[in-house]
ZAPAPA-357120 format. One record per atom (N, C-alpha, C): chain; residue in one letter; atom name; y, z, x; residue number from 1. Coordinates in nm, 3 decimals. Example, Ala and Ser with C-alpha at 12.3 -4.5 7.8 and 13.67 -1.06 7.14 Angstrom:
! ZAPAPA-357120
PT ch aa at   north      up    east   i
PT  A  A  N  -0.569   0.780   1.319   1
PT  A  A CA  -0.450   0.780   1.230   1
PT  A  A  C  -0.330   0.780   1.320   1
PT  A  S  N  -0.225   0.708   1.285   2
PT  A  S CA  -0.106   0.714   1.367   2
PT  A  S  C   0.003   0.787   1.290   2
END
This chain:
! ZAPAPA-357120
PT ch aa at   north      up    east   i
PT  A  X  N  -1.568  -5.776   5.996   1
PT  A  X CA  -1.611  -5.885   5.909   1
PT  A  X  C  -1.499  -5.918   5.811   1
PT  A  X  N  -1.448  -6.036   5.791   2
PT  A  X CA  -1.359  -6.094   5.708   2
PT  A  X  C  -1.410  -6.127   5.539   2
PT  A  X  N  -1.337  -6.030   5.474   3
PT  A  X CA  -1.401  -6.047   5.336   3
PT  A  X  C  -1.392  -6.185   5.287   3
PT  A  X  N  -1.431  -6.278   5.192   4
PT  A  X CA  -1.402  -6.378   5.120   4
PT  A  X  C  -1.341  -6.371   5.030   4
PT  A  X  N  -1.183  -6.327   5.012   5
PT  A  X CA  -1.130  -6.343   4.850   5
PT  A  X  C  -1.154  -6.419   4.816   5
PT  A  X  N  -1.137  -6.520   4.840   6
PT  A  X CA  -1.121  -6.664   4.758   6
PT  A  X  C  -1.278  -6.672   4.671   6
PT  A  X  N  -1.368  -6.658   4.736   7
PT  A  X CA  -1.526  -6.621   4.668   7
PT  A  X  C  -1.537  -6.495   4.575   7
PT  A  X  N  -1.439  -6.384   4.579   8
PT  A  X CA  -1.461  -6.280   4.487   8
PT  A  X  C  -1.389  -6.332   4.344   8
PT  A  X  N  -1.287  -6.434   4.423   9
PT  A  X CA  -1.182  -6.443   4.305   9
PT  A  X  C  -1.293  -6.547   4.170   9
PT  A  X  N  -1.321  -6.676   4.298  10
PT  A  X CA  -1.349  -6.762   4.226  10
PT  A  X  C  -1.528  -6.714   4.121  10
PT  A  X  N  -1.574  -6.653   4.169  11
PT  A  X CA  -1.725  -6.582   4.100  11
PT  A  X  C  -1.675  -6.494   4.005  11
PT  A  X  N  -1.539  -6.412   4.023  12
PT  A  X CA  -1.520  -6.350   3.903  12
PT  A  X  C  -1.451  -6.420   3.789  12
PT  A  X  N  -1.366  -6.526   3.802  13
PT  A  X CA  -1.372  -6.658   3.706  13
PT  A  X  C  -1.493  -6.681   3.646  13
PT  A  X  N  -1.629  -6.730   3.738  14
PT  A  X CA  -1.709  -6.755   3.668  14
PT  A  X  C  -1.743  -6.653   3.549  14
PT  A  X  N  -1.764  -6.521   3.640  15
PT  A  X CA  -1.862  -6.458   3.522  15
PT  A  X  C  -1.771  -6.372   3.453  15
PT  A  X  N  -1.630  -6.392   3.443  16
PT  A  X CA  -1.563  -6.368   3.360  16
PT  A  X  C  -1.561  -6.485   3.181  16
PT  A  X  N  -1.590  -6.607   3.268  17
PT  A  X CA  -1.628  -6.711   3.114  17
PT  A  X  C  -1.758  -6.680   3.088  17
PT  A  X  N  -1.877  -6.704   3.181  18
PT  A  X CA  -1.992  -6.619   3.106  18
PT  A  X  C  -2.023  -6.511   3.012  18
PT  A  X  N  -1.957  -6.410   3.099  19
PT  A  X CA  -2.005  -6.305   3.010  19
PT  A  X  C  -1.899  -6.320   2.885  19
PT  A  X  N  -1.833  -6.399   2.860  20
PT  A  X CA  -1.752  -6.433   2.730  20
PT  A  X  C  -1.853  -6.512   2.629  20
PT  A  X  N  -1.883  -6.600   2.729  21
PT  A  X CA  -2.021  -6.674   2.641  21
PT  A  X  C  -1.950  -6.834   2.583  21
PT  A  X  N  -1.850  -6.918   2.722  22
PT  A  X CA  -1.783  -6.967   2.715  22
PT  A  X  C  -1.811  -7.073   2.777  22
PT  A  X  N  -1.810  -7.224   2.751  23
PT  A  X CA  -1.828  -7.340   2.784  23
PT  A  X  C  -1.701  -7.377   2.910  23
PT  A  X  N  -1.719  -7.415   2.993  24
PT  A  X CA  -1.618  -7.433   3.128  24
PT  A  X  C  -1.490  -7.508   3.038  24
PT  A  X  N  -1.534  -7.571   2.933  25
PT  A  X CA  -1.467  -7.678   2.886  25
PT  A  X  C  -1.364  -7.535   2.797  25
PT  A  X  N  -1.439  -7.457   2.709  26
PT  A  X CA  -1.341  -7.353   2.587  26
PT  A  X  C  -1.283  -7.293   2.701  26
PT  A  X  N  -1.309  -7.262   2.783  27
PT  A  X CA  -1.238  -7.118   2.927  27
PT  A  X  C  -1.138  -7.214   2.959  27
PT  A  X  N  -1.151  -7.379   3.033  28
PT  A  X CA  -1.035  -7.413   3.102  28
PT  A  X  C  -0.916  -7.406   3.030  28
PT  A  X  N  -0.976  -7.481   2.842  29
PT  A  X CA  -0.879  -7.502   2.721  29
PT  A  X  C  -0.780  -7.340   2.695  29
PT  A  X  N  -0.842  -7.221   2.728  30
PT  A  X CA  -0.774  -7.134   2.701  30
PT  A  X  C  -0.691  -7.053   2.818  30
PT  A  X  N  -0.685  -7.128   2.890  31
PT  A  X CA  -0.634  -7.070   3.045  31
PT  A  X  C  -0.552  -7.195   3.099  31
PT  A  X  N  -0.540  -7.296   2.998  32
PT  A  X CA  -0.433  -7.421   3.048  32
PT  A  X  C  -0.474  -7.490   3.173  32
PT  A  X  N  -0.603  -7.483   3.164  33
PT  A  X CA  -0.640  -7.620   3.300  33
PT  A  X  C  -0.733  -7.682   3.272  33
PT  A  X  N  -0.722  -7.798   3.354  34
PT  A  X CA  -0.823  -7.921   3.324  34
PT  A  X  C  -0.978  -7.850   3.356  34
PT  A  X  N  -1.118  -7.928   3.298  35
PT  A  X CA  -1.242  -7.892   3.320  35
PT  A  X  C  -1.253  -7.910   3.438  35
PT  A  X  N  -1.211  -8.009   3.522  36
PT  A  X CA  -1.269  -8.057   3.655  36
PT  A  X  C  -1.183  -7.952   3.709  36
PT  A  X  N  -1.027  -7.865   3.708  37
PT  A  X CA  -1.030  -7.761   3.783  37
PT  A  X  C  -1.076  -7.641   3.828  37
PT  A  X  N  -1.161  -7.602   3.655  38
PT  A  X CA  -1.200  -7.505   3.650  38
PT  A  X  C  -1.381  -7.519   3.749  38
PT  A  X  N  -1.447  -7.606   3.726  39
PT  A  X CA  -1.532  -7.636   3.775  39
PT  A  X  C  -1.511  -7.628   3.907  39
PT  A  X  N  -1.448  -7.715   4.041  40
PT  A  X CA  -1.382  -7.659   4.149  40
PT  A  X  C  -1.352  -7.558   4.182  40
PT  A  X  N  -1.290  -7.467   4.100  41
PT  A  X CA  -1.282  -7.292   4.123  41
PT  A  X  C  -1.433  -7.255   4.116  41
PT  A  X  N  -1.511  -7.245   4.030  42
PT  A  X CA  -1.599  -7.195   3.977  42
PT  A  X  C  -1.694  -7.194   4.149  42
PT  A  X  N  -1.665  -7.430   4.142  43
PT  A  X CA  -1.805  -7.423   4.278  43
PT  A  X  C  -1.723  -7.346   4.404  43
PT  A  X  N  -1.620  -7.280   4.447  44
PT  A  X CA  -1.569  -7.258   4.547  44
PT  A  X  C  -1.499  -7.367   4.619  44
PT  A  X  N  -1.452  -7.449   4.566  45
PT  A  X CA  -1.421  -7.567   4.617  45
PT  A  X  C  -1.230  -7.586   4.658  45
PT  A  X  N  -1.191  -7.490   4.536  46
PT  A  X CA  -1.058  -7.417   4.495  46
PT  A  X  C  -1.027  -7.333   4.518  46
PT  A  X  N  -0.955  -7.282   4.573  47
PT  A  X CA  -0.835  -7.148   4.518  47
PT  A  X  C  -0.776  -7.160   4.405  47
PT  A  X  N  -0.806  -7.004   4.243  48
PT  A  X CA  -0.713  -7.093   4.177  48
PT  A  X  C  -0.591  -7.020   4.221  48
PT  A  X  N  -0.430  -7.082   4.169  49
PT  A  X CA  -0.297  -7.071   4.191  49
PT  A  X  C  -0.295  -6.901   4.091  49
PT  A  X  N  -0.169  -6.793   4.182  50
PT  A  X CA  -0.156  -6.719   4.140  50
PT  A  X  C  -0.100  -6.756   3.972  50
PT  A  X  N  -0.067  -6.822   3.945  51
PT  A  X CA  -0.033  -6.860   3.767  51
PT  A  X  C  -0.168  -6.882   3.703  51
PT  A  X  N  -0.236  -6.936   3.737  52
PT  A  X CA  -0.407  -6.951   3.716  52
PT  A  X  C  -0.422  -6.791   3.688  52
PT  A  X  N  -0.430  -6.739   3.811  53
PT  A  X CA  -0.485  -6.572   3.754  53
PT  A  X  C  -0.425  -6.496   3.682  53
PT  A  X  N  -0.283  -6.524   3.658  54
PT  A  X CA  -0.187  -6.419   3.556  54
PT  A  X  C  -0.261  -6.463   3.439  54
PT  A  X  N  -0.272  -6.654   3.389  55
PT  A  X CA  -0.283  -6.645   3.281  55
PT  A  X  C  -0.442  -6.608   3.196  55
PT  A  X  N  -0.534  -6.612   3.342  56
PT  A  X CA  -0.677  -6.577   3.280  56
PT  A  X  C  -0.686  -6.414   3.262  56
PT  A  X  N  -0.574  -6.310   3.355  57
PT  A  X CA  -0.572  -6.202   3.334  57
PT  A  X  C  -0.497  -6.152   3.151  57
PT  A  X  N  -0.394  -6.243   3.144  58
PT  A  X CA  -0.337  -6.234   3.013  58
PT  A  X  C  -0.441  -6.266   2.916  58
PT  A  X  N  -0.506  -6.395   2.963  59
PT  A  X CA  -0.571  -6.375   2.804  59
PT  A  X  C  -0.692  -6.309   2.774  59
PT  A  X  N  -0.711  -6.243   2.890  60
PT  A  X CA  -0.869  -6.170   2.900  60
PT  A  X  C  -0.847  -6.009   2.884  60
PT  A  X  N  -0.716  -5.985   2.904  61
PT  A  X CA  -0.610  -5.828   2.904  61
PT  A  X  C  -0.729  -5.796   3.014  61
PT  A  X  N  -0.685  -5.861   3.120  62
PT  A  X CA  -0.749  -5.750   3.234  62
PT  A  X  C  -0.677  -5.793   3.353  62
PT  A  X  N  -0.687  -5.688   3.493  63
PT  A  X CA  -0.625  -5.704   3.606  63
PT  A  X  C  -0.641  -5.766   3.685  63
PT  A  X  N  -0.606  -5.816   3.768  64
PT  A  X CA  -0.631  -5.895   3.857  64
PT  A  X  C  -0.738  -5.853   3.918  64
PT  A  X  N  -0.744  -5.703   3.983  65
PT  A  X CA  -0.861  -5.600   4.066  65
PT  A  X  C  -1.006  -5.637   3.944  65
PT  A  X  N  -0.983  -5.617   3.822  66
PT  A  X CA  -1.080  -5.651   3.688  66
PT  A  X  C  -1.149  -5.783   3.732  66
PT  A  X  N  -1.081  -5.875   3.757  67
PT  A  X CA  -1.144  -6.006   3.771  67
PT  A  X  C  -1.189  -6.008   3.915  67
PT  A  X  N  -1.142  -5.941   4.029  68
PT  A  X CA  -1.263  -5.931   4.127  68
PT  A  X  C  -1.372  -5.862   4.166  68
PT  A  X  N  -1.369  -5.788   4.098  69
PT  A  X CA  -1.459  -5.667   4.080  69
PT  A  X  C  -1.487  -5.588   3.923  69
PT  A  X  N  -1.536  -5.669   3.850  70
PT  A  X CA  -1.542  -5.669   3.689  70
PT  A  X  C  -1.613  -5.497   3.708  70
PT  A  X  N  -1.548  -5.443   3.555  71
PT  A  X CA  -1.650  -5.307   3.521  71
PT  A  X  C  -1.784  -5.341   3.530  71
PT  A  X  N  -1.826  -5.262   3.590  72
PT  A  X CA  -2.019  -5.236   3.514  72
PT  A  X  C  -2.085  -5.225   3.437  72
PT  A  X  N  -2.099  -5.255   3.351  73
PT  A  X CA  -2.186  -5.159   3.221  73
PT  A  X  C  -2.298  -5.101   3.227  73
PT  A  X  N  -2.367  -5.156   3.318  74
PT  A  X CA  -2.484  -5.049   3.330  74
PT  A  X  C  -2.572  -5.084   3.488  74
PT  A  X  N  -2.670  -4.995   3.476  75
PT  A  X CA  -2.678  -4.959   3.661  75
PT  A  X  C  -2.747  -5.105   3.717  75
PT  A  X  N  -2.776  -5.180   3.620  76
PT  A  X CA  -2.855  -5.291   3.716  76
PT  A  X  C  -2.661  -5.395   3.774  76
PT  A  X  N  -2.609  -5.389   3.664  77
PT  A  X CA  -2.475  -5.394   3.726  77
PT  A  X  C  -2.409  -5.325   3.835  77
PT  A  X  N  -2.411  -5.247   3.807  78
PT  A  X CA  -2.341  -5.148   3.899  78
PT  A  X  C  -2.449  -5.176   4.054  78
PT  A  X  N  -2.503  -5.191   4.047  79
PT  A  X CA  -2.621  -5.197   4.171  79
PT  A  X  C  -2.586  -5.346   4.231  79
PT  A  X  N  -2.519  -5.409   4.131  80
PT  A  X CA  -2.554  -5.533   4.187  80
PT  A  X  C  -2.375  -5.560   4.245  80
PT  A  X  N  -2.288  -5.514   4.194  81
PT  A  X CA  -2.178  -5.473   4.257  81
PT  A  X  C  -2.174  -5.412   4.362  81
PT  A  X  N  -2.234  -5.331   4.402  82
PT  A  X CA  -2.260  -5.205   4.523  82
PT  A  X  C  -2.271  -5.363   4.607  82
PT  A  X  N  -2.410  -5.363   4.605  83
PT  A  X CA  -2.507  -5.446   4.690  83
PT  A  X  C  -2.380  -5.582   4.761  83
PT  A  X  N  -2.294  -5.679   4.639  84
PT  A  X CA  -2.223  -5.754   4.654  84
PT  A  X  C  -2.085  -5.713   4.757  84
PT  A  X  N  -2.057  -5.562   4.754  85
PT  A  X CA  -1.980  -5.512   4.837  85
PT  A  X  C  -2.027  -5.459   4.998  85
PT  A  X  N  -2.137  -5.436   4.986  86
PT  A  X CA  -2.178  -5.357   5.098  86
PT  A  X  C  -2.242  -5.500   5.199  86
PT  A  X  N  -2.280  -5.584   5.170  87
PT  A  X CA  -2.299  -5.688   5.221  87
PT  A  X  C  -2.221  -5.772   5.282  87
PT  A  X  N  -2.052  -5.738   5.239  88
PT  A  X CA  -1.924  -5.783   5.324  88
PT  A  X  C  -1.876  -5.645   5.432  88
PT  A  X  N  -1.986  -5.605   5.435  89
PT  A  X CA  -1.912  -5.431   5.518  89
PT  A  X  C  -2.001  -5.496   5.691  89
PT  A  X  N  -1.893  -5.427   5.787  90
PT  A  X CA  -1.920  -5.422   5.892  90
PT  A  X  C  -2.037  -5.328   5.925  90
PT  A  X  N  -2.105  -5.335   6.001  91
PT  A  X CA  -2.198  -5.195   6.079  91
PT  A  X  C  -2.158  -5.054   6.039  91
PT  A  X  N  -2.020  -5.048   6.096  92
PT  A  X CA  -1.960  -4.969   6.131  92
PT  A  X  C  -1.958  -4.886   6.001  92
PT  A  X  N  -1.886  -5.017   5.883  93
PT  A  X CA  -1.836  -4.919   5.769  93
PT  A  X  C  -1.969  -4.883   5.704  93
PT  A  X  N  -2.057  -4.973   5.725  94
PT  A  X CA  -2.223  -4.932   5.650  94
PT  A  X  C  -2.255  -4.753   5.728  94
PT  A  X  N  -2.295  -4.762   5.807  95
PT  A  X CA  -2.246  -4.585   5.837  95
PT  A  X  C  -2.190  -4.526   5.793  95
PT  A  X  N  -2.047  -4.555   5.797  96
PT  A  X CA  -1.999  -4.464   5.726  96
PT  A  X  C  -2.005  -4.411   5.581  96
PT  A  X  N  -2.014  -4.538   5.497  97
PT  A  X CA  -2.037  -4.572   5.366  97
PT  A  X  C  -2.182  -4.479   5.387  97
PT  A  X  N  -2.283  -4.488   5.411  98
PT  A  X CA  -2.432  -4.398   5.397  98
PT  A  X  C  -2.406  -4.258   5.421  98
PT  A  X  N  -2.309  -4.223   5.498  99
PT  A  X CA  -2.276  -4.056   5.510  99
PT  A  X  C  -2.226  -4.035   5.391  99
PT  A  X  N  -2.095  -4.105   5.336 100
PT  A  X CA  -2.036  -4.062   5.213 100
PT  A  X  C  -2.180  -4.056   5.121 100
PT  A  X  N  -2.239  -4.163   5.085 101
PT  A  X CA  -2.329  -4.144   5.012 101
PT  A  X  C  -2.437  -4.050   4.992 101
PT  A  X  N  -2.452  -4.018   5.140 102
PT  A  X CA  -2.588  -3.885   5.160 102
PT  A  X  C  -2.540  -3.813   5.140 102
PT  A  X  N  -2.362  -3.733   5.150 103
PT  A  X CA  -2.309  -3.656   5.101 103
PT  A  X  C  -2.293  -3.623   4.932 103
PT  A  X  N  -2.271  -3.758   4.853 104
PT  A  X CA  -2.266  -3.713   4.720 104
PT  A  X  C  -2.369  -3.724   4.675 104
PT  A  X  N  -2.469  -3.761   4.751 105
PT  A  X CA  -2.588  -3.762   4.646 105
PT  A  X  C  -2.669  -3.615   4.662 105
PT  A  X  N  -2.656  -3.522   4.748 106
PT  A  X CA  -2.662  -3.388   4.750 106
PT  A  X  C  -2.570  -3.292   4.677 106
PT  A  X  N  -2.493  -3.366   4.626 107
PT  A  X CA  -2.447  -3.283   4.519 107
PT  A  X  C  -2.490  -3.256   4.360 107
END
């Protein structure tokens, strides 16, 4: 199964201005792009340009890996990350992924 960067990238844009608590309009103004680009990223409509992500990583001080896969803060997060990952997994790796898991969760 072929992951979607372009969908991890562009959703973690989004809820990288959300959880800021940020109008598309204050996020584009502080990341140097027009509203109608940011909106296009946001609907999936875009790729944004690797300069796009340096400068939302600069002004947010986080990594690139940060903005596709944001920290958790707590388990309804974290669950909902799992869930968002395991849903791009093949058969194959879902097996495998459930052994690792039946393994640490006996610990």
């Amino acid at each position: 199964m072929v992951m979607k960067y372009q969908e991890l990238i562009n959703n973690g844009i989004k809820n990288l201005r959300k959880n800021h608590g940020l109008t598309q309009e204050e996020f584009a103004e502080k990341i140097d792009i027009s509203i109608q680009g940011l909106s296009n990223i946001e609907r999936n409509r875009y790729q944004p340009t690797a300069e796009t992500i340096d400068k939302i990583c600069n002004v947010f001080k986080i990594t690139p890996y940060e903005l596709i896969l944001p920290k958790a803060e707590d388990s309804e997060d974290i669950i909902k990350n799992i869930t968002l990952m395991l849903n791009r997994c093949t058969k194959r790796q879902l097996k495998k992924i459930y052994k690792i898991i039946d393994i640490l969760i006996k610990f």
